[in-house]
C-alpha positions in Angstrom: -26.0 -33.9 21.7 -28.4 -33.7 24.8 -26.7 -30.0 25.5 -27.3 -29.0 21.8 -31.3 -30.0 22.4 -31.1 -28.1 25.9 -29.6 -25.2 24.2 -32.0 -25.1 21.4 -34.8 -25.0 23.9 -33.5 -22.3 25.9 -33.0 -20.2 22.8 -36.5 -20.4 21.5 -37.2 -19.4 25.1 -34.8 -16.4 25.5 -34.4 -15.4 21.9 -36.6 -12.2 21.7 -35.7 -10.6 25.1 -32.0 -11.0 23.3 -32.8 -8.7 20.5 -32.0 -5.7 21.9 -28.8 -7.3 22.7 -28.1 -8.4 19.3 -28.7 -4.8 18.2 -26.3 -3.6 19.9 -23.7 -5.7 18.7 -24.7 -5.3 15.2 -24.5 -1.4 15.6 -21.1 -2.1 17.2 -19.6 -3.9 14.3 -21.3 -1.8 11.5 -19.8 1.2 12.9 -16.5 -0.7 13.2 -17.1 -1.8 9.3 -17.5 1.8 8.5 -14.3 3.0 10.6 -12.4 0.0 8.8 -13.1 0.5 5.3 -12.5 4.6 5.4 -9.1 4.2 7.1 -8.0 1.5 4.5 -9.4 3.7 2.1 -7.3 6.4 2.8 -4.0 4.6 3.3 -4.6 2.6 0.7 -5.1 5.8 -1.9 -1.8 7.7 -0.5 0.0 4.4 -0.6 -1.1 3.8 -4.4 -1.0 7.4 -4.9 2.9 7.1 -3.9 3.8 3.7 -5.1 2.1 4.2 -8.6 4.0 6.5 -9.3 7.0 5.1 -11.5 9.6 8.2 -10.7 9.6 6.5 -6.9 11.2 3.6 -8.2 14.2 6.0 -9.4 16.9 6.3 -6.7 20.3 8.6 -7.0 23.5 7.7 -6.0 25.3 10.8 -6.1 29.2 11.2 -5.8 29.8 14.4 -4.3 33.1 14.1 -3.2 33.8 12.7 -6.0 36.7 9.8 -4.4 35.0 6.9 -6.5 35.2 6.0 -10.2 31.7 6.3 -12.0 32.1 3.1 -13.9 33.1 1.1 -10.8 30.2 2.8 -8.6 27.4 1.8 -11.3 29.2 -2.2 -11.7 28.6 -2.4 -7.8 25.6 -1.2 -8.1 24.0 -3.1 -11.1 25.3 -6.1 -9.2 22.9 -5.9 -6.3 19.9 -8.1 -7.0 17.2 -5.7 -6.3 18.4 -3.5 -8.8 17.0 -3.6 -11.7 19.2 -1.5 -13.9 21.4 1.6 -13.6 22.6 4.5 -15.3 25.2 6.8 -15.0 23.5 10.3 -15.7 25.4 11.9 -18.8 22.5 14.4 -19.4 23.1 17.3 -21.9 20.8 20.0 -23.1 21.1 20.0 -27.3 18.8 22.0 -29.8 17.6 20.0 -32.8 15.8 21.6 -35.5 12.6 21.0 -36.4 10.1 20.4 -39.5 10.4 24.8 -39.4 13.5 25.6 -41.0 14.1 28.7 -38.3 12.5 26.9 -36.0 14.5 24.8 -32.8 13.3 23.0 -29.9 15.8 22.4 -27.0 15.9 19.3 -25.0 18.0 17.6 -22.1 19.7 14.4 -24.1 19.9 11.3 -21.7 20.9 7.5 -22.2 19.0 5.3 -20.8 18.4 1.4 -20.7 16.7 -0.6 -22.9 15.0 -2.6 -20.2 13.7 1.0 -18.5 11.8 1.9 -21.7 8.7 0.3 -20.0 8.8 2.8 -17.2 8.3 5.8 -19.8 5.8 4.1 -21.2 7.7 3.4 -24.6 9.3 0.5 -26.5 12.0 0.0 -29.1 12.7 -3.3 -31.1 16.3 -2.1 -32.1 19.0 -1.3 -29.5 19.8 2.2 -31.0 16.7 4.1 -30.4 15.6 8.6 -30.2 12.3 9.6 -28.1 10.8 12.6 -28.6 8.0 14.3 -26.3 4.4 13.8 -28.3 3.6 17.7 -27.0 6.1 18.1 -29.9 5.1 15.6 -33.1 3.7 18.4 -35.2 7.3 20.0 -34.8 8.5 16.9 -36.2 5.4 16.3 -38.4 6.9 14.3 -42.0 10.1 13.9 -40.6 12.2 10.5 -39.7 15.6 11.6 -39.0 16.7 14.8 -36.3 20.1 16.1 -36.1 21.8 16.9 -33.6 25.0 18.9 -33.2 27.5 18.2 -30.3 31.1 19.4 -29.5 33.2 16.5 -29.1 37.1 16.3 -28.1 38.9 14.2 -31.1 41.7 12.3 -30.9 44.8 14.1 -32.8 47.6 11.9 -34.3 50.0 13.5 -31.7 47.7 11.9 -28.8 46.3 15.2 -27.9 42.5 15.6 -28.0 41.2 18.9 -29.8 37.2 19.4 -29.8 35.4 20.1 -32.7 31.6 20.7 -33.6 29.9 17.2 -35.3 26.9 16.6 -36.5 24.9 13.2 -35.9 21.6 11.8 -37.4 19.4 9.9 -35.5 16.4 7.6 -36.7 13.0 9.2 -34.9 12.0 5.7 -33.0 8.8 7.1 -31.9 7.4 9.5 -28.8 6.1 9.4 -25.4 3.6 10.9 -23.2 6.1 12.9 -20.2 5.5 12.4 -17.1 6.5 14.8 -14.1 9.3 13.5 -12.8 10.5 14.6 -9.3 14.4 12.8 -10.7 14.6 14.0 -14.6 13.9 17.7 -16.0 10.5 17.7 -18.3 11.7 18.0 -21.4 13.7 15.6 -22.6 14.9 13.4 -25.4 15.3 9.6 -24.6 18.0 7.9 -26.4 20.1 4.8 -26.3 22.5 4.4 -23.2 25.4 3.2 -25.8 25.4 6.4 -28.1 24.7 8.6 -24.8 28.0 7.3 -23.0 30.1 7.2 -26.3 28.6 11.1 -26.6 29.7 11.8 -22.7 33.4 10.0 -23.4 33.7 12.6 -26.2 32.8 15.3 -24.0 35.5 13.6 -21.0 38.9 15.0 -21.2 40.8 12.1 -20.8 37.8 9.6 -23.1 37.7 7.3 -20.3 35.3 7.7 -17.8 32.6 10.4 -18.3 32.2 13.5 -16.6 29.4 12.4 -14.2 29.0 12.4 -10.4 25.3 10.7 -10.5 24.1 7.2 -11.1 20.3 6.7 -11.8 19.0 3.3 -10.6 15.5 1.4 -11.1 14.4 -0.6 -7.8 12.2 -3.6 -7.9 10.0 -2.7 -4.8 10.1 0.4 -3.0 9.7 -0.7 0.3 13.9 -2.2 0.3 15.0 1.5 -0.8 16.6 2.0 2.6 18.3 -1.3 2.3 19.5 -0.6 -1.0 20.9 2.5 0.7 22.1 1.3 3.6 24.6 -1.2 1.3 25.6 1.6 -1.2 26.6 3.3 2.0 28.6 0.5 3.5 30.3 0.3 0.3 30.8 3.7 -0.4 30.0 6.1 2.6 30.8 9.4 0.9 28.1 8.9 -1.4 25.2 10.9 -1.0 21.8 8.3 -1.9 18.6 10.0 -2.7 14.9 8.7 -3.6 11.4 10.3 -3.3 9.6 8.0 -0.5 12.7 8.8 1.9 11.2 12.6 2.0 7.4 11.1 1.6 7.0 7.7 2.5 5.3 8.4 5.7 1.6 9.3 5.7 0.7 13.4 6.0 -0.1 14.4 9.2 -4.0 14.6 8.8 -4.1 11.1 7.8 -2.2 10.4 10.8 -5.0 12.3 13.3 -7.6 10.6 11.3 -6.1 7.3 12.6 -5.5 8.1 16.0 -9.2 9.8 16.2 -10.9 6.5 14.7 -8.8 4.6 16.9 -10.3 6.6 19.9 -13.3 6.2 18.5 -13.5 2.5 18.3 -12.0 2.0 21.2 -15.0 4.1 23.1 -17.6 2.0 21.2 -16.2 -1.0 22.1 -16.4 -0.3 25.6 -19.3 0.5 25.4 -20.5 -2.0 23.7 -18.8 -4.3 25.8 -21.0 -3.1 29.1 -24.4 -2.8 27.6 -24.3 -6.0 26.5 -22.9 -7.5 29.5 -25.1 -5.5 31.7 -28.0 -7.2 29.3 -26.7 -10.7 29.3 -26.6 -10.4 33.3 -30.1 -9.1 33.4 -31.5 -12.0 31.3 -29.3 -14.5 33.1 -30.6 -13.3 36.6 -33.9 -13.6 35.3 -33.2 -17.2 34.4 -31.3 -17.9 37.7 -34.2 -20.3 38.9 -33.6 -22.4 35.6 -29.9 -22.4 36.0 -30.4 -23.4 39.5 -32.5 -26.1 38.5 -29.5 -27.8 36.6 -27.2 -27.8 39.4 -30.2 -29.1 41.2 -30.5 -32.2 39.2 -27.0 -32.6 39.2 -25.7 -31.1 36.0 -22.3 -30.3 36.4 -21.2 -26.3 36.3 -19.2 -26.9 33.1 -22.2 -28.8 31.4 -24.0 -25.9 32.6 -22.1 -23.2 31.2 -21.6 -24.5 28.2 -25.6 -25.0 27.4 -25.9 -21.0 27.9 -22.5 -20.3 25.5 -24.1 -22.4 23.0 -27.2 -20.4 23.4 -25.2 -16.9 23.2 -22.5 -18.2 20.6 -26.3 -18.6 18.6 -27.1 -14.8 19.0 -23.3 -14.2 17.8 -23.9 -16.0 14.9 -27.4 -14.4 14.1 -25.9 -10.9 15.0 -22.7 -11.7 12.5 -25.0 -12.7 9.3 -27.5 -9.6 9.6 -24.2 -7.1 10.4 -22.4 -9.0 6.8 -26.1 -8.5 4.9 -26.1 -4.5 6.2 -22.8 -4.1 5.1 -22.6 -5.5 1.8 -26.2 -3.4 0.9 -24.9 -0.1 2.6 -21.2 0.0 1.1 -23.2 -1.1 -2.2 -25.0 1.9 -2.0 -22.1 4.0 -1.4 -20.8 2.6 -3.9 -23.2 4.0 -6.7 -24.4 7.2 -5.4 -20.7 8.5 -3.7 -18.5 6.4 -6.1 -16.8 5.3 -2.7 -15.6 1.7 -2.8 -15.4 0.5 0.9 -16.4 -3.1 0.2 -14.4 -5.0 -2.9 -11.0 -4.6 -1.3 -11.6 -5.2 2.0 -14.7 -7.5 2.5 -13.0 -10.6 3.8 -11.5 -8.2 6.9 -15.3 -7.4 7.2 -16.0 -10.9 7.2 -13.4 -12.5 9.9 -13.2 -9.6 12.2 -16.9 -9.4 12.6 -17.7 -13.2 12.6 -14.3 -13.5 15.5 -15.7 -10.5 17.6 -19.5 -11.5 17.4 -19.0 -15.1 19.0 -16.0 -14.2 21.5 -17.8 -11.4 22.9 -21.2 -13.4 23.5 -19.1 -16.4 24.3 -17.2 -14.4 26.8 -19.7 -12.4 28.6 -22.2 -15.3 28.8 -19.1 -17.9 30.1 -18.6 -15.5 33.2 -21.9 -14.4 33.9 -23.0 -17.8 34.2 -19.8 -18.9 36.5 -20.3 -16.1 38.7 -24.3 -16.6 39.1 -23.0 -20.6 39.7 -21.2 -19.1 42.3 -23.6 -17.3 44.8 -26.6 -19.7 43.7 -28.3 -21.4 46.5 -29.8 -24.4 46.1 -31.6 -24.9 49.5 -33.7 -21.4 48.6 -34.6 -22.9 44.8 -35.5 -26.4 46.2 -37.8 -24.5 49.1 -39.2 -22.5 45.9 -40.0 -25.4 44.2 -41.7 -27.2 46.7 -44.2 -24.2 47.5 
């Protein structure tokens, strides 16, 4: 308690010849603020920018060599846990007529999962389900049913399969807004993965397994993509696994430099930083060497000693922290409204810890060793000869 009372005395003393100090400090960590929130800004937006986008989660497993069954690929693959559904891709361009009786749009057919609807944006409440793009609802304006001709191989009593042109009805379900894909062509036609494989069986020579070398799966999180590849692989080495953030997951190269260059920067500043202000503290503490000497005079031990001046600059730490949070919060406000820049709602407790951390080490720091080393080289005998003349 008695060095808390000491202290306090000494800061009412010292604290205006310590606001330069403080200053500079507070420049220091706004700057730092600045640098902060503009780097997270910027990997934050091309890590959104990437991870937003729902064609990433998409990854194809393709079978070039064609040595594994399709059915057994995609069982091995919907068995892995952070899968959350496949696909084989039996993707067909048709023509289906529209609300003009000359008139016909053509479209690549694929099956897909129920349970991947949400990624398209879409819904169905039955199983058996037909998506059409919107771009094209006034071509299907005051109709509920499209068909759709195919040329399927049929059975023949002698066991031989002969193929033959049929015509199937499907129920319009509803449409969806398309997306550019990097994995599926633009214009497609979204249908049920049941009537898409029993389509792609018809088209198989044998009925059996479809003619397909590619599976389509949906990952959970993007970031275990090369895990997920790296067990496809040790499962099936010839196959060939593709996915957009293995070609783009790492940051472009001017967001690179931009790091490296604020980097450089900060660490410049904090060097710099880090000698004005202990070239300041040793200035006031040389200043005060008669009073520092007059504690070790009366007997005060060195560690009572130094912690009575940490107290003191842990004090300008703290006032130097809560006027840097106050600047920051006003200045990334006003970013805010007049450059539409948002450097402070994401990242404000980073603001808050690293500058409250830096602002009392570095004080605590300095002051701790300019006060040992003036401790050091004091000399009693000269301050006790001062005070007696």
């Amino acid at each position: 308690m008695k060095r808390f009372k000491i202290a306090k005395m000494i800061i009412a003393a010292g604290f205006r010849k310590s606001v330069s100090t403080m200053l500079t400090l507070v420049t220091f960590l706004l700057v730092l603020n600045i640098l902060i929130g503009i780097l997270f800004s910027v990997t934050g937006i091309l890590s959104g920018s990437i991870t937003q986008n729902a064609s990433v989660h998409f990854m194809e497993i393709i079978n070039e060599a064609n040595d594994v069954d399709i059915l057994e690929l995609k069982k091995e693959i919907d068995n892995m846990p952070d899968i959350k559904s496949s696909f084989i891709d039996v993707s067909h361009p048709v023509m289906i007529p529209c609300n003009n009786s000359s008139g016909m749009e053509v479209y690549t057919l694929i099956g897909i999962p129920r349970e991947l609807l949400s990624e398209f944006g879409i819904f169905a409440d039955k199983d058996t389900f037909l998506f059409l793009p919107n771009r094209d609802m006034q071509s299907y304006e005051g109709m509920d049913v499209v068909e759709i001709e195919e040329t399927l191989f049929v059975n023949q009593p002698d066991g031989s399969r002969v193929p033959e042109l049929l015509y199937f009805y499907y129920d319009i379900t509803g449409y969806y807004d398309p997306i550019p894909w990097d994995i599926f062509p633009q214009d497609i036609v979204i249908i049920d993965e049941p009537t898409a494989m029993d389509i792609a069986l018809g088209m198989s020579f044998d009925g059996v397994s479809p003619m397909s070398a590619r599976v389509i799966a949906f990952v959970y999180d993007v970031s275990k993509m090369h895990d997920i590849e790296q067990e496809i692989i040790s499962l099936f080495p010839s196959m060939d696994v593709r996915y957009a953030l293995k070609y783009t997951g790492k940051l472009p190269e001017y967001a690179t430099v931009l790091i490296a260059v604020s980097g450089i920067i900060i660490a410049i500043l904090a060097v710099f930083c880090y000698t004005n202000i202990r070239s300041s503290v040793r200035q006031m503490l040389i200043l005060r060497q008669r009073d520092i000497g007059l504690f070790s005079l009366f007997g005060v031990q060195n560690s009572d000693i130094v912690r009575v001046f940490v107290i003191e600059y842990v004090y300008y730490g703290v006032v130097s922290y809560v006027f840097v949070s106050v600047v920051t919060v006003l200045l990334f406000t006003i970013f805010k409204q007049l450059f539409r820049i948002d450097l402070l709602t994401n990242y404000v407790w980073i603001y808050l810890v690293s500058n409250a951390v830096l602002a009392v080490v570095i004080f605590a720091v300095i002051a701790a060793k300019q006060v040992h080393l003036i401790l050091n080289r004091i000399d009693n005998a000269k301050i006790y000869k001062e005070i007696l003349n």
